[in-house]
C-alpha positions as CSV (number, residue, x, y, z in Angstrom):
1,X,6.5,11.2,21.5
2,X,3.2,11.8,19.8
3,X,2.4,8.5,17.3
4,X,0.7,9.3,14.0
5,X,-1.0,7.5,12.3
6,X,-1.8,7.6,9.0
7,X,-4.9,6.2,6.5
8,X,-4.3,3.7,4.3
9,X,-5.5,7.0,1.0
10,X,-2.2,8.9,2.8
11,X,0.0,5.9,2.8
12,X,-0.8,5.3,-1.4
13,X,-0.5,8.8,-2.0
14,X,3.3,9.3,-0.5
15,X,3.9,5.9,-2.5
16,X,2.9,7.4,-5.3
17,X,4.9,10.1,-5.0
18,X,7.8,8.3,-4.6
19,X,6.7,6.0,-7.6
20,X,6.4,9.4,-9.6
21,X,10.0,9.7,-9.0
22,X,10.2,12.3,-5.8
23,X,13.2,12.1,-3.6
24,X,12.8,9.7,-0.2
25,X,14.1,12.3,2.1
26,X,11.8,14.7,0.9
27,X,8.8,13.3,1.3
28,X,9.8,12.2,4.7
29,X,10.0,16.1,5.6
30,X,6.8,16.7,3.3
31,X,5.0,14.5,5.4
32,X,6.7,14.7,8.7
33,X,7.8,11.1,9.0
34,X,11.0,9.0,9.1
35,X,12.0,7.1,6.5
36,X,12.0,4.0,8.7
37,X,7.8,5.2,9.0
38,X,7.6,5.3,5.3
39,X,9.8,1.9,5.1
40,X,6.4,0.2,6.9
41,X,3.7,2.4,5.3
42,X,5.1,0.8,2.4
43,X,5.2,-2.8,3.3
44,X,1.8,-2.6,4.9
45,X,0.2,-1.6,1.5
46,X,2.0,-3.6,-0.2
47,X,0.6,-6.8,2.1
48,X,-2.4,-5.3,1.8
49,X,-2.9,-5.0,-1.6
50,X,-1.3,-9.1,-2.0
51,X,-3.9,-10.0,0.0
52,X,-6.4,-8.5,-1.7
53,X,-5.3,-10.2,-4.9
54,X,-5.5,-13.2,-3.7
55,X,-8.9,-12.8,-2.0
56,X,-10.2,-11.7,-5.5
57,X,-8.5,-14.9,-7.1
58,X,-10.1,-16.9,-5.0
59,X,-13.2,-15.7,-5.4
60,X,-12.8,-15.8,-9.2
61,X,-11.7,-18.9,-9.1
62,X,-14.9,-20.1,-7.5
63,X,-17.3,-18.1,-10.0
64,X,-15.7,-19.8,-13.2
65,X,-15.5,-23.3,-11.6
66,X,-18.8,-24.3,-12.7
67,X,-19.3,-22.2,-15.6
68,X,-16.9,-24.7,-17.9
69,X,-18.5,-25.7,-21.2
């Protein structure tokens, strides 16, 4: 069985979809993936987009540390 694969752009915009209110199942077939596929894309962006968060907190944290008056 081929594999796809699928960017991290493809991956928001199916969540957005789904966000938008569009049935599970038919995305799936929109897309041509399972939901168990869709289960991951959506745990993998979400991780993602924690991390990044975080990253960003940190490195805000660091820029106002010194600037205290």
């Amino acid at each position: 069985m081929v594999r796809k694969k699928y960017t991290e752009e493809q991956a928001i915009a199916v969540l957005k979809e789904a966000e938008a209110g569009s049935k599970l199942p038919d995305l799936c077939r929109k897309y041509g993936m399972s939901d168990a596929t869709y289960s991951q894309l959506e745990s993998q962006i979400l991780r993602n987009d924690y991390q990044r968060s975080e990253a960003a907190s940190k490195v805000w944290k660091k820029r106002t540390a010194g600037s205290s008056r």
